[in-house]
N, C-alpha and C positions, 0 to 999 in steps of 0.2 A: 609670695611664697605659697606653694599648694600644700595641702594637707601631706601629701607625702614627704618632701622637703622638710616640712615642719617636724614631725615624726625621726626622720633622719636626723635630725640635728640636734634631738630632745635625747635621741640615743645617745649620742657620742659627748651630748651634756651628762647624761648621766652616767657614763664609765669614765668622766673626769672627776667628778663627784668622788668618784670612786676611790680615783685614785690619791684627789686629794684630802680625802679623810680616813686614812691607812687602810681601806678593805679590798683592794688593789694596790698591786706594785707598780710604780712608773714603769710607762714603756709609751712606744709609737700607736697612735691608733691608729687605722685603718679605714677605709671609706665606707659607710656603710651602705649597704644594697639593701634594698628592699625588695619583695617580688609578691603576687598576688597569688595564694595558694590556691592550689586546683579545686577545693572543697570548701565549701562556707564554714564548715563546723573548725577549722582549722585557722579560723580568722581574715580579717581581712585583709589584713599585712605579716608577712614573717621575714624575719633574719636570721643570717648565719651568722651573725656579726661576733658572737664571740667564742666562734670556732675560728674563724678571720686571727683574731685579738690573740688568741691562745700561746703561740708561741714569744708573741713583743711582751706578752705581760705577764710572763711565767706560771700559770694559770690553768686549772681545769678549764673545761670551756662553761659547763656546768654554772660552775661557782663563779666565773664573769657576766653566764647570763643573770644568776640572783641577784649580782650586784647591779646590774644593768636596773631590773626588774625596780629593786627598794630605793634608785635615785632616781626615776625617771620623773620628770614633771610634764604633763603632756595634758590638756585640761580636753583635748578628742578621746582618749583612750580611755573605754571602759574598764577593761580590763586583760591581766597578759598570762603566757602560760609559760611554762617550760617544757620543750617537747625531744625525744629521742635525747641525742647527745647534746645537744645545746641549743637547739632550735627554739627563737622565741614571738611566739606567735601575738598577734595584737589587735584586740577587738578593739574597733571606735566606740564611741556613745550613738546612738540612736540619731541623736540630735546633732552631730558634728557639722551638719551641712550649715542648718540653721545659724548655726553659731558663728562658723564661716562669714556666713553671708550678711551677720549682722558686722561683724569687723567691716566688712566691705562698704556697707552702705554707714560704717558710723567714721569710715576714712573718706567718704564723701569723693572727689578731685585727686586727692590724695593716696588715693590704694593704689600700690604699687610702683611711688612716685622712691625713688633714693635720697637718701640723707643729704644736707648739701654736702659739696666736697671736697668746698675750701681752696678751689684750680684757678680762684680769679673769675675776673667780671668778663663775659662774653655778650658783645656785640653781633648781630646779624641785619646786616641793611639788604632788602628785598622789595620787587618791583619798581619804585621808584620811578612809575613813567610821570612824562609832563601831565603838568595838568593843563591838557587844551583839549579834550575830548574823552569819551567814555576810553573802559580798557577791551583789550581785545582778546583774543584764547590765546596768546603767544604770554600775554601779559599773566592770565590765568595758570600756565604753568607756573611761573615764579613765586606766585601768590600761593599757590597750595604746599608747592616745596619749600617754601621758606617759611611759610605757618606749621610744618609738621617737623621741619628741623628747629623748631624754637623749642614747639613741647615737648619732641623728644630729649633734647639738652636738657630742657626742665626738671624733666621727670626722670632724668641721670643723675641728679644734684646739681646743677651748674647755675649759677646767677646769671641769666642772659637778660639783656634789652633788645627789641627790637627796633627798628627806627624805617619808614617810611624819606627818604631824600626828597623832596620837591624841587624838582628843574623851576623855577620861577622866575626865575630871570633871564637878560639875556632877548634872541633877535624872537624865540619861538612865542612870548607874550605877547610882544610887536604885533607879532603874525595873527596872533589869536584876537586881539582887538579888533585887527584891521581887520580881519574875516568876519568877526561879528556886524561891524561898521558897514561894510557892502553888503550883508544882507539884510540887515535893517535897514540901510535905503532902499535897496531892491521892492524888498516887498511891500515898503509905503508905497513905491513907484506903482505895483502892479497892482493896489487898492485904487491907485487914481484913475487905473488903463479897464477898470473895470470887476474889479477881485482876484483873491488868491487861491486858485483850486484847493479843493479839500485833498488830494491825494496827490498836491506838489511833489516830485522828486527835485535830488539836486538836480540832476541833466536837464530837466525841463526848466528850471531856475536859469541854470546858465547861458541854455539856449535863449531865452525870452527876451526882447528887445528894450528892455528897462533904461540901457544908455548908459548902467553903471558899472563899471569893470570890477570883476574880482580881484585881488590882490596877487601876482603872481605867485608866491611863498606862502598863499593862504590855505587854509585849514577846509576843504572839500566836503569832510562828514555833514553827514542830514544833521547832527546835534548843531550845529550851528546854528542853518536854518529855527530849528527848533530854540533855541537860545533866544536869536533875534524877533521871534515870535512870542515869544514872554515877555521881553523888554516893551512889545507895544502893545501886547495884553493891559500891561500895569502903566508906562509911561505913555503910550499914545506915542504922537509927534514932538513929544516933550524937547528932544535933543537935537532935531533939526537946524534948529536956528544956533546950536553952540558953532562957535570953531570948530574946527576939526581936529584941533591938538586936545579940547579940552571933553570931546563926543570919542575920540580914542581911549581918555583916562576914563573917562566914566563907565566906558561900555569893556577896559580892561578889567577895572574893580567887580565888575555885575557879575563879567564872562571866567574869572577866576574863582570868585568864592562859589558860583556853581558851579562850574567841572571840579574841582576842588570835594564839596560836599558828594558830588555824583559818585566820585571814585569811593571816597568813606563809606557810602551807603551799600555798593556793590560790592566791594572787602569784604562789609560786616556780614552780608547775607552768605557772604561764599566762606564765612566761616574765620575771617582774616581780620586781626584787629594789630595795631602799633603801638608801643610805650612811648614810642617820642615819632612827632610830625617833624622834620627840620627843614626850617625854609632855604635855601639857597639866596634868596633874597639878601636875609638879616646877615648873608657874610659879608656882601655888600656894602650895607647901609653902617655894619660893624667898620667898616672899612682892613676887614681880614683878611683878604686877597691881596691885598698893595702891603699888606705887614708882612706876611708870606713872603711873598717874593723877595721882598727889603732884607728878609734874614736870611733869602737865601744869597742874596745878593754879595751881602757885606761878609759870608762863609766863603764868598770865591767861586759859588755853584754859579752862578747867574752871568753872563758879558751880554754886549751891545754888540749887534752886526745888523745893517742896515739900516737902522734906525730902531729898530724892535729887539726887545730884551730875550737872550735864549737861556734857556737851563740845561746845561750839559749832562744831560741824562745817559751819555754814551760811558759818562766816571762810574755811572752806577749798574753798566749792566744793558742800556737800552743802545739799539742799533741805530739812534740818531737823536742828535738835540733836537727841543721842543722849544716852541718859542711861547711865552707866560705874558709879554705884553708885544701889544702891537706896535707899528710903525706911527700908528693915530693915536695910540696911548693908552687905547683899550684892553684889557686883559682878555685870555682869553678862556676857554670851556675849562683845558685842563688847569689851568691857574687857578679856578674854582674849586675844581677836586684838589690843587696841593691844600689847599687853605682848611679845605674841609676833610680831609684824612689828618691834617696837623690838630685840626680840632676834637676829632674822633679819639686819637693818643693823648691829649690834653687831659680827657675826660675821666682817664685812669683804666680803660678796657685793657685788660692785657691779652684779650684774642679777638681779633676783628673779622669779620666771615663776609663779605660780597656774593651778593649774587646777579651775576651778570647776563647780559643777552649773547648768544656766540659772535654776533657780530661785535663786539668788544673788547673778540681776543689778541688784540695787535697792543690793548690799553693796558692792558696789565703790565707790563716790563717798565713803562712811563710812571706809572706811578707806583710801585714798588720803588721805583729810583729815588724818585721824587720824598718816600717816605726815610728812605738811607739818608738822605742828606739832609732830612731836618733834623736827624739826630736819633730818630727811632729805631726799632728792628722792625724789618722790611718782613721776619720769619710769621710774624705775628699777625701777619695780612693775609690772609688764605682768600683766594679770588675762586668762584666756583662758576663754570659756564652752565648753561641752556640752551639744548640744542632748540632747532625750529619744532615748532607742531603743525599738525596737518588737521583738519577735520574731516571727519567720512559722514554722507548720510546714504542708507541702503548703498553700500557699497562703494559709492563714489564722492569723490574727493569733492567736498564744500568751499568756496572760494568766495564768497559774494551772500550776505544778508537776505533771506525773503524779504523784511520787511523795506530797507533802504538801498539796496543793492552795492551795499562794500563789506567793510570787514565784520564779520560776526563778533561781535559784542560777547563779553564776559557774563552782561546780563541775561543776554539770548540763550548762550550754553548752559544759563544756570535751569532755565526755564522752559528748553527742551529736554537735555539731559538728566538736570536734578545736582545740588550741590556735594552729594555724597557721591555719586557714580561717577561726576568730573575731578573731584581730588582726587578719588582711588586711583584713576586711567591714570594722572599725572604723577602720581608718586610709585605707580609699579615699573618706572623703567628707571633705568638711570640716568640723571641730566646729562650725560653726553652722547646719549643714542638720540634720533628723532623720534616721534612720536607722533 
């Protein structure tokens, strides 16, 4: 609240003052205006306010402004006049600013911030990409609108959590091993063929006659490469000799907990931090997905056709059932998310907020459904899209890395652009424009 604000409200305290200690008659008050007089000697602030008041409150206007004048509490105002017919003019203290500005620096985080407000516990889940490889400026959007939608809730009164999802299970870890796994053989291979250029790209990797095939569904980014090249900085040829089942786990546990850290470390610099990691995993290992499904099953949501279990998401709204376990018994992505939005409502959030990629907008009506028929309000799930982004440099459209030749990295924009000029661009439009 500004000095003026303050002032206003110090008034219309003190002609209730007024009125409830009999030197005013009850009546309506009226809004107070303030204006800057045209001449310093006439003060810094003046009201009409109880020539306004004059008729609600039966009143000289005079004698509402004295009243005004002997209740005001206002610890800026030096002192007050009475001018013409009711005009009351209002000197600050010399020192008002000061005084200001210590409120400000002694509310620290908190100047400005609203009282809570008692609406319930608000959830907001944002970004949430896999963790198999750095983020990207697509990913960069979500990350600065979902970090500037948390504090501004905050700092409205609202209790939110924020929550980072982890993809961690599933065929894209598979992927992410296997991708690590061929290029750490790769480039022992090309130690043997003679060394590893200092300024390897992938393409040049791929092309080079090593004998060892990439994984077709594998993970292409330079971090790879660079992954695989740590693993033999610190192991050497340590893992050569394992099996192949057991140089998969070793080099999934290595290749996770650093993309993992990678994303943490490039959040925090971009300004972005989470109250809760939540693994996708531990629904898994909870075995929350097959309980999922089991209640929806035994609710009548759930039949068998083909051999694979489907959830009639058509009862709830969605333009076709979805099928939650396979023919081979496997569950599937979205069986994931029932499990994990039934656990989100578990938790006691009474407003849940997504924020999603626009290619995601077909997912929404599925799992709204999915949320009706666990027994929830589906109203309580707000899903919010993200359009694409583009990058420009001198005019034209950026596509491809200087440094690795693919997608510019959330790191890169931080470190051309700067973390404050790249939040700003992404929160001045609105997520369903592009950008």
């Amino acid at each position: 609240m500004d000095i003026k604000d303050l002032l206003a409200a110090a008034i219309k305290d003190a002609a209730q003052k007024a009125i409830d200690n009999g030197t005013l008659k009850p009546g309506t008050l009226p809004e107070v205006m303030l204006e800057v007089p045209p001449q310093k000697e006439f003060g810094d602030f003046a009201t009409n306010f109880a020539m306004q008041s004059a008729r609600s409150l039966h009143c000289a206007p005079r004698q509402i402004a004295q009243a005004v004048v002997d209740n005001l509490d206002c610890a800026s105002v030096d002192k007050m006049e009475i001018a013409g017919p009711g005009f009351i003019n209002f000197y600050l203290k010399q020192n008002w600013t000061a005084d200001l500005l210590a409120g400000i620096l002694a509310a620290g985080e908190n100047y400005g911030n609203l009282p809570a407000n008692g609406l319930g516990r608000v959830q907001v889940e944002y970004v949430s990409a896999n963790p198999t490889g750095p983020l990207h400026v697509g990913h960069a959007r979500g990350a600065a609108v979902g970090s500037a939608m948390v504090n501004l809730l905050r700092a409205a009164g609202y209790d939110v959590e924020s929550e980072y999802y982890i993809n961690d299970a599933g065929n894209q870890m598979n992927n992410l091993a296997a991708s690590v796994n061929a290029r750490y053989l790769q480039l022992l291979k090309l130690e043997e063929m003679g060394g590893v250029p200092a300024d390897l790209t992938v393409k040049q990797l791929d092309e080079m006659p090593t004998g060892i095939p990439f994984p077709e569904n594998g993970y292409h980014g330079y971090d790879i490469i660079e992954t695989a090249q740590r693993i033999i900085r610190i192991y050497g040829k340590e893992f050569v000799a394992l099996e192949e089942k057991e140089r998969l786990a070793k080099f999934l546990e290595i290749a996770y907990k650093e993309k993992l850290a990678g994303l943490k470390e490039d959040l925090e610099a971009f300004g972005v931090t989470f109250d809760v990691w939540f693994s996708e995993q531990s629904l898994h290992d909870a075995d929350k997905i097959r309980e999922a499904c089991k209640f929806l099953e035994e609710k009548g949501c759930v039949y068998e056709k083909d051999g694979a279990k489907w959830f009639n998401s058509t009862a709830y709204g969605d333009d076709k059932d979805r099928v939650v376990i396979r023919d081979n018994g496997v569950s599937t992505y979205f069986a994931a998310d029932i499990a994990y939005h039934r656990n989100k409502f578990e938790r006691g959030f009474d407003r849940i907020i997504n924020l999603w990629g626009a290619d995601h907008h077909g997912y929404i009506a599925r799992v709204k459904a999915a949320v009706s028929a666990l027994g929830f309000d589906a109203d309580k799930l707000e899903v919010l899209l993200l359009q694409m982004v583009r990058l420009y440099r001198n005019g034209d459209i950026v596509k491809l890395s200087k440094r690795t030749g693919e997608t510019i990295t959330l790191r890169e924009l931080m470190d051309e652009v700067g973390v404050d000029a790249a939040r700003y661009f992404f929160c001045m439009r609105s997520l369903d424009s592009q950008l």
